[in-house]
N, C-alpha and C positions, 0 to 999 in steps of 0.2 A: 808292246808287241810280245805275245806270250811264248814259250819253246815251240811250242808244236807252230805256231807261224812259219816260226822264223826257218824250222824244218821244210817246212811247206817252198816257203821260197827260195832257199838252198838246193833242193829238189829240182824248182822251174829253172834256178840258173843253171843247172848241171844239161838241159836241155842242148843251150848251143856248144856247148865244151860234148857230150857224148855227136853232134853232129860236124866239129871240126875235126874230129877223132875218125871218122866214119870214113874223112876225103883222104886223110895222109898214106899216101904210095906205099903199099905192105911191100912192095920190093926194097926201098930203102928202110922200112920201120918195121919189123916183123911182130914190133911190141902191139902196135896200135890196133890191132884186133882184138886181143886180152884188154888193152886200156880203155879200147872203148866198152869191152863186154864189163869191167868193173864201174866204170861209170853208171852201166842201166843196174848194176846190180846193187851200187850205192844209193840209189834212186829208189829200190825196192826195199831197199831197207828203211830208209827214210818213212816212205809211206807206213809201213809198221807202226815207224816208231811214235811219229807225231800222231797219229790214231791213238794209241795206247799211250803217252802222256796225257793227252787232251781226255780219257777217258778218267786216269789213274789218278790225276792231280786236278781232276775239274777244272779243267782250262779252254773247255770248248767257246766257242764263239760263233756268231752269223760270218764273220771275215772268213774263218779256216773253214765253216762248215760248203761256203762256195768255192773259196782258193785248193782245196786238197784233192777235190775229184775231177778239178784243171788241170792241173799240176800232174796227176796220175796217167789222166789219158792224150794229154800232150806229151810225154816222152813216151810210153808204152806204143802210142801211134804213130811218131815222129821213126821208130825204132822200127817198126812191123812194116812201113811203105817202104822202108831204108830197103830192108831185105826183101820182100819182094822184087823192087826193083834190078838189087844185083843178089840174089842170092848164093851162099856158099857153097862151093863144089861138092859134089858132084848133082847139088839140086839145080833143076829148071826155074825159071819163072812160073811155069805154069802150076808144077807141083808146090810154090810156097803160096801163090798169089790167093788158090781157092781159101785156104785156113784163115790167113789174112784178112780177107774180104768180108768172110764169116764173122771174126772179131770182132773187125771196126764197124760193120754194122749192126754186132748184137751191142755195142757202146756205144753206139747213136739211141737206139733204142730204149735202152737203158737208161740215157741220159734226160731222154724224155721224157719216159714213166715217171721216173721219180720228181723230175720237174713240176710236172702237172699234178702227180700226187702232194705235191707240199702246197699247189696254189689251191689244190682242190680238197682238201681233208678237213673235215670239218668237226675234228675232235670227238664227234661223239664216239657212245658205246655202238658202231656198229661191225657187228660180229668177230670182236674181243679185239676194237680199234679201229683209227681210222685209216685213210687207203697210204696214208704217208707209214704207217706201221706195215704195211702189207707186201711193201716192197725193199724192207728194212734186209742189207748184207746176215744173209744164211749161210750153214757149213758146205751147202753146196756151191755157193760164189765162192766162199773162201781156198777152195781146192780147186776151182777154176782157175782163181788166179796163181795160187801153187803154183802149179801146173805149166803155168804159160808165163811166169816168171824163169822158172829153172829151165824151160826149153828154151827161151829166148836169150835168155843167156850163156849157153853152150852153143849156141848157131851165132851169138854173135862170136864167142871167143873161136871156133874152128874154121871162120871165114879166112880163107887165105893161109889155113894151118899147114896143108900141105905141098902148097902153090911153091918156087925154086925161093929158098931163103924164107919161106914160113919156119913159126914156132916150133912145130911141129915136127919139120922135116929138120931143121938143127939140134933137136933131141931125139931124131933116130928113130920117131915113131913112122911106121909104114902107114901107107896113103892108103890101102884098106882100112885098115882099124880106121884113121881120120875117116872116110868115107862110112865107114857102119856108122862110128859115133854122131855124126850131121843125120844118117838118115831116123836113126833112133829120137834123135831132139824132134827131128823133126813129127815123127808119129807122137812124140810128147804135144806137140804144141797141138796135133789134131785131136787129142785129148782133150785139149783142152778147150778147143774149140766143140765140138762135142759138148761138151759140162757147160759150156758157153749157153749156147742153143737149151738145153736143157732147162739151166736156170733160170732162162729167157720165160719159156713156158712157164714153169711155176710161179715166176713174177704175176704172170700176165693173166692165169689163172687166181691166182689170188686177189688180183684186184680188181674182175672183170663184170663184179656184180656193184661195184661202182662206177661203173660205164653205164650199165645199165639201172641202176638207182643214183641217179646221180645227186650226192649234195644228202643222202644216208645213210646208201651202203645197201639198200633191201632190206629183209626179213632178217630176225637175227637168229646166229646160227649155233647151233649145240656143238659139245666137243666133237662130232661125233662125223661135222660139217654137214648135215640136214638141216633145212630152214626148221626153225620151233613151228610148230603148230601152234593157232589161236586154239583158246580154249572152248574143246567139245559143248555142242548145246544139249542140253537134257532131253532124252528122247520124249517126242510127244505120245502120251498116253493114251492110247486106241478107246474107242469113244464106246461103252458096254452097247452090245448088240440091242 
């Protein structure tokens, strides 16, 4: 079992520990907002890190290469229905459920693409790789997830922050500021939802002339993203009068 595993699975166990954290009475626990909000945030650290072992010490595997993007979008999903369902005041359900919904369906999609791009890629040289490269995590996913890591982590720590006996309200801060700061995370997460949908498109764009060539890829393509042309025929020479 290599590090970056065994991160992997340290990760999926934090899953029912960030959701037994999620049910304790914030009237009796004022901690277990912050404790569960450090738990998703130990979790994102994780993801990090076991990528960037697995890169840095050559430790990748078929095991982590399926366990890590389990592992990711089972707490990140388990955490996004959480809050929807009861979301933190002064938000509705309704204002958390659309970004949400967004999400989990651009990680369905997601999850698929790249699935089918690994059964379907066929190595070759088509148009500087095959469709499993084409859907290969860009800096636009990466600030995606930014994004909706650090919002979701400040929505889960301010849930309950200013409720009678929240964090919040025993350190004196006012239930404005609490309330701007949930609303701000939350225009974070729509962000990030946003960049979500985005990089949906580019994905999808990218690999969509493997839809339609399937098992080559199509014409190959210049830097320049124009199919190459075959090579011109010699004009035929007009026949003297």
């Amino acid at each position: 079992m290599t590090a970056p595993n065994v991160l992997t699975l340290f990760r999926l166990a934090l899953v029912p520990v960030f959701f037994a954290l999620w049910f304790v009475e914030h009237g009796d626990a004022a901690w277990a907002p912050p404790a569960a909000a450090s738990v998703f945030a130990a979790a994102a650290v994780t993801d990090w890190l076991d990528g960037y072992l697995a890169r840095r010490l050559a430790l990748t595997s078929a095991f982590g290469a399926f366990l890590d993007p389990v592992a990711d979008k089972v707490m990140v999903c388990t955490a996004l229905v959480l809050m929807a369902a009861t979301p933190p005041e002064p938000l509705g359900n309704a204002e958390l459920s659309l970004p949400v919904v967004v999400i989990v369906c651009r990680e369905i999609a997601m999850s698929a693409l790249r699935e089918w791009a690994a059964a379907s890629d066929t190595g070759g040289k088509t148009g500087g790789g095959g469709a499993r490269s084409a859907v290969k995590v860009n800096s636009l996913g990466k600030w995606k997830t930014a994004l909706q890591m650090v919002a979701m982590v400040a929505l889960l720590a301010l849930r309950h922050a200013a409720s009678p006996g929240g964090w919040a309200q025993r350190l004196g801060l006012s239930t404005h500021l609490v309330h701007s700061a949930t609303r701000f995370s939350l225009g974070l997460l729509w962000a990030g939802a946003l960049l979500a949908v985005v990089s949906l498109y580019y994905y999808m764009s990218s690999v969509w002339r493997f839809f339609l060539y399937p098992g080559t890829g199509g014409p190959a393509f210049t830097e320049e993203g124009k199919a190459a042309s075959s090579p011109a025929r010699p004009a035929a020479r007009r026949r003297a009068a």
